[in-house]
C-alpha positions in Angstrom: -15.4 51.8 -51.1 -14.1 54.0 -48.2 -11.5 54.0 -45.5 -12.8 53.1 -42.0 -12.1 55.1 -39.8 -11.2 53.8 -35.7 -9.6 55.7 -32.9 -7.7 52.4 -32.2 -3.6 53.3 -32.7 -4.5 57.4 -33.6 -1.2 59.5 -33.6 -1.5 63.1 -32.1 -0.4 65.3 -34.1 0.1 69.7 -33.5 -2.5 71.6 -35.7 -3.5 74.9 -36.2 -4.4 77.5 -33.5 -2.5 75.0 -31.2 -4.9 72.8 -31.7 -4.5 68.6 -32.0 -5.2 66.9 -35.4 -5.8 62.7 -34.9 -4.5 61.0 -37.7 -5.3 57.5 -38.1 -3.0 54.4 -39.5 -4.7 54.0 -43.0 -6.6 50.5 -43.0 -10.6 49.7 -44.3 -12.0 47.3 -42.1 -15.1 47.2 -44.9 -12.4 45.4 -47.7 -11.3 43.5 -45.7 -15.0 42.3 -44.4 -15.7 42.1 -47.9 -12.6 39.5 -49.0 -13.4 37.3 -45.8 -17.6 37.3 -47.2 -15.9 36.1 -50.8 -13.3 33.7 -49.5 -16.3 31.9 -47.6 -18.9 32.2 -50.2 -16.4 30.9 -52.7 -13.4 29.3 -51.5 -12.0 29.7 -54.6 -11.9 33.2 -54.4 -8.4 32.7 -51.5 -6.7 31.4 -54.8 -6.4 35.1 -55.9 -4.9 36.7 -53.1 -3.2 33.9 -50.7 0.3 34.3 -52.7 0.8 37.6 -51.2 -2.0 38.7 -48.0 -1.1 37.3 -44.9 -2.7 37.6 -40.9 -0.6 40.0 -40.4 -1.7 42.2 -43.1 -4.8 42.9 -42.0 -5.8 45.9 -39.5 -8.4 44.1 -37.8 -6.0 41.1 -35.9 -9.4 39.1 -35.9 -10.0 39.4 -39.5 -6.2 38.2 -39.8 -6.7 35.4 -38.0 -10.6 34.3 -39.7 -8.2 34.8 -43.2 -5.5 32.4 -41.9 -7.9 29.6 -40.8 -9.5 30.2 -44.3 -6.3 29.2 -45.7 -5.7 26.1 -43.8 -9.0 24.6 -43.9 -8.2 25.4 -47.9 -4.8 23.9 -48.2 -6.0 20.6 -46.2 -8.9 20.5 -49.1 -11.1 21.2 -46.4 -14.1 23.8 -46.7 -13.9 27.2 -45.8 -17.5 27.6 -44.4 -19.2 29.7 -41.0 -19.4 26.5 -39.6 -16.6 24.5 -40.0 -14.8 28.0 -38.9 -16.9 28.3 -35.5 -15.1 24.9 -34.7 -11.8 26.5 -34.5 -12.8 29.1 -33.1 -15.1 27.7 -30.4 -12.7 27.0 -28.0 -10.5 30.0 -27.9 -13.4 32.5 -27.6 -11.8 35.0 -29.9 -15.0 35.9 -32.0 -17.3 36.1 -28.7 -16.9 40.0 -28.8 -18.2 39.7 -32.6 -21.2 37.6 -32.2 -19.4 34.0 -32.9 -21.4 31.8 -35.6 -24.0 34.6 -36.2 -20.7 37.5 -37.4 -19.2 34.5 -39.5 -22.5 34.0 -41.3 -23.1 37.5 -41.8 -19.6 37.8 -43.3 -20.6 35.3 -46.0 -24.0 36.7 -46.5 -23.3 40.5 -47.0 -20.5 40.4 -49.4 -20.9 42.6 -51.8 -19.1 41.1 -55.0 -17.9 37.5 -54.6 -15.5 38.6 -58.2 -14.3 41.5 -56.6 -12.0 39.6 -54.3 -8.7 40.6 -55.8 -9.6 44.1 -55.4 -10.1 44.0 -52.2 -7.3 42.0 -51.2 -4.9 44.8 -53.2 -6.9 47.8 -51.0 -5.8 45.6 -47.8 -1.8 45.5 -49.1 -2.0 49.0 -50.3 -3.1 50.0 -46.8 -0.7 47.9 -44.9 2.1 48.8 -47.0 1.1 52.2 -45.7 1.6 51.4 -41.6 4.8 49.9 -42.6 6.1 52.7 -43.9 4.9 54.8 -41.2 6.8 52.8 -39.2 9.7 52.6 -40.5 9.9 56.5 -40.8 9.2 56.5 -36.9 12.0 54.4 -36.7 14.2 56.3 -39.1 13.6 59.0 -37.0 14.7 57.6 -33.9 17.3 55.7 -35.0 18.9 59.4 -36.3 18.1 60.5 -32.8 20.0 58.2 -30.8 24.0 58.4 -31.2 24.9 54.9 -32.1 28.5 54.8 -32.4 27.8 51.2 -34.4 25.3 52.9 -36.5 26.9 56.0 -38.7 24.5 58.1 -40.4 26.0 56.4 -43.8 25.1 52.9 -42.0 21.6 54.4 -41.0 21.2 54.6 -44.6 21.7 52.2 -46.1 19.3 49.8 -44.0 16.8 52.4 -44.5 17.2 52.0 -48.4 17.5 48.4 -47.5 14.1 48.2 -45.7 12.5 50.4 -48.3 13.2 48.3 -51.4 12.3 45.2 -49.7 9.0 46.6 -48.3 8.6 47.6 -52.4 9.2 44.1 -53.3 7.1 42.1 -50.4 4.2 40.3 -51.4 4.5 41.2 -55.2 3.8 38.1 -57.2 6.9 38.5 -59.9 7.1 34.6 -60.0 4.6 31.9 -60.3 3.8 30.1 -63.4 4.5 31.4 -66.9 2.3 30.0 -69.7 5.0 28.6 -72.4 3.8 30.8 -75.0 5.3 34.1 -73.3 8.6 32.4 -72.8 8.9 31.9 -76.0 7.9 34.9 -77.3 11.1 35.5 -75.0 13.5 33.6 -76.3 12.9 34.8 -79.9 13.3 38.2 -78.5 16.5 37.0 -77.5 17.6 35.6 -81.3 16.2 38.5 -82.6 18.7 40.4 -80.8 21.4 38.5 -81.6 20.5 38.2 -85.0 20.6 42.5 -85.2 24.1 42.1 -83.4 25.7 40.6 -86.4 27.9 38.4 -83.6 25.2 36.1 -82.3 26.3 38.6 -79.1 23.2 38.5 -77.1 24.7 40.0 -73.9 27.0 42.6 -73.1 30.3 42.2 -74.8 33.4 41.8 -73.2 35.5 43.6 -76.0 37.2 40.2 -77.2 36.0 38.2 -80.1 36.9 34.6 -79.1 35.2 35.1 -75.9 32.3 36.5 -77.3 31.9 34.2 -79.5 31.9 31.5 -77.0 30.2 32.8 -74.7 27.4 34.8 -76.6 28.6 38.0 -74.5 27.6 38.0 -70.5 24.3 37.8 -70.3 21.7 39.2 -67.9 20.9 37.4 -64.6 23.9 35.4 -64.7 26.9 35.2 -62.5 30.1 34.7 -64.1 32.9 34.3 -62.0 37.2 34.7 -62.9 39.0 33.0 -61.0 42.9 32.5 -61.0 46.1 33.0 -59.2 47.6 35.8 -58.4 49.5 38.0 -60.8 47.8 36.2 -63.3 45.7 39.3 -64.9 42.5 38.5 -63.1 41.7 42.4 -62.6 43.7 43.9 -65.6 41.0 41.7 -67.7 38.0 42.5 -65.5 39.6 46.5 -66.2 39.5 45.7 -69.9 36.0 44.1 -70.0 34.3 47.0 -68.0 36.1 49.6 -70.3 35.2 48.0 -73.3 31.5 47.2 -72.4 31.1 50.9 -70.9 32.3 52.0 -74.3 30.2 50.1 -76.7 26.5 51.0 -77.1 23.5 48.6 -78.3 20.5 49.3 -80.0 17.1 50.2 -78.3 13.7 50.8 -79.9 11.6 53.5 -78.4 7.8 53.6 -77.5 7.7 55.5 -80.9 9.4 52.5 -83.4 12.1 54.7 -82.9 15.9 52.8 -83.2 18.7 54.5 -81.0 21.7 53.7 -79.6 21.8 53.1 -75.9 25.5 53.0 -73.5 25.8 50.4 -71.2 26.2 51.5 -68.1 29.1 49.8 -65.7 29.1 49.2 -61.7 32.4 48.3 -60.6 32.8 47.7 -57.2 36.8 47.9 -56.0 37.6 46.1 -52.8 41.3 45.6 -53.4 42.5 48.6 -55.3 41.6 52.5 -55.5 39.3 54.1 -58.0 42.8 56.1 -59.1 45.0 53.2 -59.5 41.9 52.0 -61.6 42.0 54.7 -63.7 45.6 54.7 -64.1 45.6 50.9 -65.2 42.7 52.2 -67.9 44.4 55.5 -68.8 47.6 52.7 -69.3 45.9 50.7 -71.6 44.5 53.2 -74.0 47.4 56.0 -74.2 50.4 52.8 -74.0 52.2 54.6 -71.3 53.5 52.5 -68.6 50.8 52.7 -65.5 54.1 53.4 -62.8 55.3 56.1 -64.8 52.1 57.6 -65.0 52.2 57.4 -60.9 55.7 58.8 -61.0 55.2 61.7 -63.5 57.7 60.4 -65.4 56.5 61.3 -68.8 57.3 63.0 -72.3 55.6 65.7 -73.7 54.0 63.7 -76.0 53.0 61.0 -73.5 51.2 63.6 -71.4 49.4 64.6 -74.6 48.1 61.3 -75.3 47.1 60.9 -71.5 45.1 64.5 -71.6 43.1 63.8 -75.1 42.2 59.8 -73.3 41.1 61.6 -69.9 38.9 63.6 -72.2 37.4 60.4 -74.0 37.0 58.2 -70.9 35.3 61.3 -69.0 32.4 60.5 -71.6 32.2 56.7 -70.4 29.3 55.5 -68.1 31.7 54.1 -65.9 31.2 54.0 -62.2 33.8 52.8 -59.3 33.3 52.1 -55.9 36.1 51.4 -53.8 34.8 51.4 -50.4 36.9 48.5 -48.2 35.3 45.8 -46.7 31.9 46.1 -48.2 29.1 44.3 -47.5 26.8 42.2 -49.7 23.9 44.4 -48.8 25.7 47.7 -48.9 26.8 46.6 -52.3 23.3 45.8 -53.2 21.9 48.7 -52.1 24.5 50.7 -54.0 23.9 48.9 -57.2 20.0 49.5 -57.2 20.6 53.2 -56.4 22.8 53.2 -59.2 20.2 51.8 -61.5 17.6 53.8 -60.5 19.5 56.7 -61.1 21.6 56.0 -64.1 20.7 52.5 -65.4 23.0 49.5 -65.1 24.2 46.8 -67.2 26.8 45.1 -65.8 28.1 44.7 -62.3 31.6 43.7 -61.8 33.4 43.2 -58.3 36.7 42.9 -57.8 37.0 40.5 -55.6 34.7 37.9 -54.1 36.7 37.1 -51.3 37.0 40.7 -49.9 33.3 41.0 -49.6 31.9 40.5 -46.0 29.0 38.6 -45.4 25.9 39.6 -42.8 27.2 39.9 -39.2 25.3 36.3 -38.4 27.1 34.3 -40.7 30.3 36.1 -39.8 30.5 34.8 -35.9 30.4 30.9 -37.9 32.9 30.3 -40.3 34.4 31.5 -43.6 32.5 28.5 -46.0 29.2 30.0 -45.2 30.3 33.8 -45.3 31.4 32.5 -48.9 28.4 30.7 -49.5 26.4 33.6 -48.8 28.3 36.0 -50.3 27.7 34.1 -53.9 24.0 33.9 -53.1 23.8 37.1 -52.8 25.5 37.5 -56.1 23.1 35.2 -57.7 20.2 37.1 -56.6 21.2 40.3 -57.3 21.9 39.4 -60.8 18.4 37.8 -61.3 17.0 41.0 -59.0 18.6 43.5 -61.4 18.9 41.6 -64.4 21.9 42.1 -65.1 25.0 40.0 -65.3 27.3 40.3 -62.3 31.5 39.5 -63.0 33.2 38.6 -59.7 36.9 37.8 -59.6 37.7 34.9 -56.8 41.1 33.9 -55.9 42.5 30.1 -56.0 43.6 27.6 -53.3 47.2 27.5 -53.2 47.1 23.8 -54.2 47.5 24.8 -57.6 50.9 26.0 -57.1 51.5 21.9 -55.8 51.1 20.0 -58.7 53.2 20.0 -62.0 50.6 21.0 -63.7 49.3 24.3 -63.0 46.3 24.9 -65.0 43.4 25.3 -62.4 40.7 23.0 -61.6 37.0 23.4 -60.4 38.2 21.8 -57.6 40.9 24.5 -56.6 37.8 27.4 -56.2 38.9 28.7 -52.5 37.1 28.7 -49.7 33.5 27.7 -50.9 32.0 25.0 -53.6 29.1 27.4 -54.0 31.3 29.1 -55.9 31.2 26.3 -58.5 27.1 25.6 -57.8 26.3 29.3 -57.9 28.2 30.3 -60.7 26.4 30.4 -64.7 30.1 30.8 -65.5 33.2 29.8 -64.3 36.3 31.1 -66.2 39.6 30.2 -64.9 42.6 33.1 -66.1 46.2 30.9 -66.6 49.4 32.5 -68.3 52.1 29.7 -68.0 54.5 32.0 -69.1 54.8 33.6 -65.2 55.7 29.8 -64.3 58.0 29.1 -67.0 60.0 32.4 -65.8 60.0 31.6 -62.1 61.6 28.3 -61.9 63.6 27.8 -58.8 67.0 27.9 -58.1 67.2 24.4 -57.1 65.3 23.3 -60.1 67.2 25.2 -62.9 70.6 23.6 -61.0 69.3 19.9 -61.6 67.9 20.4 -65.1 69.6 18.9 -68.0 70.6 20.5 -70.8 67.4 19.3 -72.9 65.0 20.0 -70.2 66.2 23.5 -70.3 65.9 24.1 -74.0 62.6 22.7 -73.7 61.6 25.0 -71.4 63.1 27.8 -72.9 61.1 26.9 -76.0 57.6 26.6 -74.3 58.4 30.0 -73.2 58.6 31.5 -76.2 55.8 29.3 -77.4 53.8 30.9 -74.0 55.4 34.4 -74.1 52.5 37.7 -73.5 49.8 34.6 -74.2 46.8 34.2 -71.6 44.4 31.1 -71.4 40.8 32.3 -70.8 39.6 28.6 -70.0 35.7 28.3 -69.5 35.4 25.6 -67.2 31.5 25.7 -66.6 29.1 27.5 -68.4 25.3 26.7 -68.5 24.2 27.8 -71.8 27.1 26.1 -74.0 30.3 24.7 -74.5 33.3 24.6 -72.1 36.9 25.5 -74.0 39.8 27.3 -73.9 40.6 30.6 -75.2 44.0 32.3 -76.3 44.9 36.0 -75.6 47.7 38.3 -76.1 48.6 40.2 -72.5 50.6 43.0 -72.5 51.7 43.1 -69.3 53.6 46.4 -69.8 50.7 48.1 -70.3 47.9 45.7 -68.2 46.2 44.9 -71.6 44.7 41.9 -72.7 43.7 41.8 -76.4 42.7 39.2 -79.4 45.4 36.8 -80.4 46.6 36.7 -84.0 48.4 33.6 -83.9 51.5 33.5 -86.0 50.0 31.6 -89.0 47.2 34.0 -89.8 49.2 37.3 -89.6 49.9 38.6 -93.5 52.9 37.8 -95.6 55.8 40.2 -95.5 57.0 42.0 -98.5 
């Protein structure tokens, strides 16, 4: 089968000697002849290529239009035929130039392979695929030419990389039906996985055993959002989780049979705090030395010792940070596939939801849908990427209203798509900040009792942190202790009192 060559749309271009070389948008008006000859001597034949060809993927507008009739005489349970097509077109005239009835019914008699309908319909995509991106390196191009002061060169980018990846993904038929068979041969996968974990940890692990153990690690293609107050630990634990998932490794088989272990590979995206004072909480946590006198210099000899041979270890750790302010959904998708493509990427976590902007559109009409978008876009990139994405989101202040402070569903700020979105909704409580923060007038009007009481639950509550799932699609809901050092920004496994060993 060859390309058809037209002078229709040629593009001038300098050649040797001064000379001019036509070159010609690629397209092969004989394929797609061909698919409209099957389609009509077998409508069945539109089955196989109507999920992803379109009009306007066809060269020949005509032939576009012939395919698009096809597909609603089709989809009415109507046949496809020369004539019942020379009734639509009767009246606009548009096959006159063509020969009318007489081109139709030579389209259906001269096809060359009724079977071979699928390949032409992928030489049609590959060739429009083609123009497109011609055109959108002409546009490139001029884009880069004009001076745009809305429109930086970073900017410029960034759509480009947009356009590209969702020119790459246009018209591919990833979904559709799956016979039950290969999702299951899935899902065992999936336990076999576990089972070689030794945790029943099919995901990536967060690092703390409870959690993991209820959750089954964070798992690809979900979304699994912390939420909580402020000051409660919400990024000190999203900190810890992306430390301790960037330094564990899981086991991959090769093409050969061959067993290795493999890093995962850690996105996380900063909106709120620097990729320093990052690595300051982190360097905090591992070496024990407070995070502000790390800032301040204020250090021993020995603390700086500890802080050099860590630096050293974490240099090793696939972990990437992005603080750019004020990002967009789709610069942060665009960031997170270059990342994969170039490095891999197992986990995205973004810290937080609410500093994300939304598309420009949904910015001039209110907050709810910026939100609401914001969390589909989440969603999707998850499931795009296969990987699971952590987003921290802050509460409503109607928690700090009620006597009882431990967060609701309900309290989720801004947006219930957060809650509808979301595979997993953890809520982050430590009533110990509460406990210490009583007001004036209330610690003047409590009684002598109430204030032991209180003074007990405090102790009761001291450097503990409730991790309490509140939704969570693939199992139980529950509550979770940990110990939180707040000294150091460190959350850790709690060893309650009864199972620590006996003295001497």
């Amino acid at each position: 089968m060859t390309t058809t060559e037209s002078t229709d749309n040629v593009m001038p271009l300098p050649g040797a000697a001064g000379e001019s070389a036509l070159r010609v948008p690629p397209h092969n008006l004989e394929a797609e002849m061909a698919l409209l000859g099957a389609v009509l001597a077998n409508n069945r034949q539109y089955e196989r290529v109507g999920e992803y060809l379109t009009a306007d993927r066809f060269a020949d507008p005509v032939h576009g239009r012939i395919f698009e009739a096809c597909g609603r005489l089709i989809e009415r349970g109507q046949l496809a035929t020369p004539v019942t097509l020379n009734t639509l077109f009767a009246q606009s005239g548009e096959l006159d130039d063509y020969g009318g009835t007489a081109f139709l019914a030579r389209l259906a008699s001269a096809v060359p392979l009724v079977g071979a309908a699928g390949d032409y319909g992928r030489e049609i995509y590959d060739c429009y695929l083609r123009r497109e991106l011609i055109d959108l390196g002409e546009e490139v191009v001029e884009t880069a030419f004009a001076a745009d002061l809305d429109a930086p060169a970073a900017r410029q980018i960034e759509l480009a990389e947009e356009r590209l990846f969702n020119l790459a993904e246009r018209g591919v038929s990833e979904g559709g039906f799956r016979d039950f068979g290969s999702a299951l041969t899935g899902a065992i996968e999936l336990a076999e996985a576990a089972y070689r974990r030794d945790g029943q940890l099919v995901g990536v692990p967060t690092g703390f055993k409870d959690v993991d153990g209820l959750l089954g690690g964070l798992h690809k293609s979900d979304l699994v959002v912390i939420a909580g107050r402020p000051s409660m630990g919400k990024t000190a634990l999203a900190t810890n989780i992306a430390y301790h998932a960037a330094s564990s490794q899981r086991m991959e088989t090769d093409v050969d049979g061959n067993i290795h272990p493999v890093k995962e590979v850690v996105a996380f995206f900063s909106l709120e705090m620097s990729a320093e004072q990052l690595a300051t909480r982190i360097l905090s946590e591992q070496t024990e030395v407070r995070s502000d006198a790390i800032r301040r210099g204020d250090i021993r000899r020995e603390e700086f010792e500890r802080i050099f041979q860590a630096s050293q270890l974490l240099q090793s750790r696939p972990l990437f940070i992005d603080d750019t302010p004020a990002l967009t959904v789709a610069a942060l998708r665009t960031r997170a596939r270059r990342l994969k493509r170039q490095h891999g990427l197992d986990l995205i976590v973004v810290d937080y939801l609410q500093l994300l902007q939304g598309s420009s559109t949904s910015r001039n009409e209110n907050r709810v849908q910026e939100v609401s978008e914001i969390t589909r876009g989440l969603k999707a990139l998850a499931k795009e990427l296969d990987v699971p994405v952590v987003a921290l989101s802050q509460l409503s202040r109607a928690v700090e209203q009620r006597d009882d402070k431990r967060p609701q569903l309900s309290d989720l700020r801004e947006s219930g798509s957060i809650e509808q979105d979301a595979d997993v909704v953890i809520f982050l409580f430590r009533e110990e900040y509460y406990l210490e923060r009583v007001g004036q007038d209330q610690r003047e009007s409590e009684t002598d009792e109430r204030f032991q009481r209180r003074i007990e639950r405090l102790e009761r509550t001291r450097n503990k942190a409730d991790v309490i799932v509140a939704k969570q699609r693939h199992g139980p809901i529950r509550t979770v202790k940990l110990h939180f050092n707040g000294e150091f920004t460190r959350f850790s496994d709690l060893i309650e009192d009864d199972h620590l060993p006996a003295g001497p």
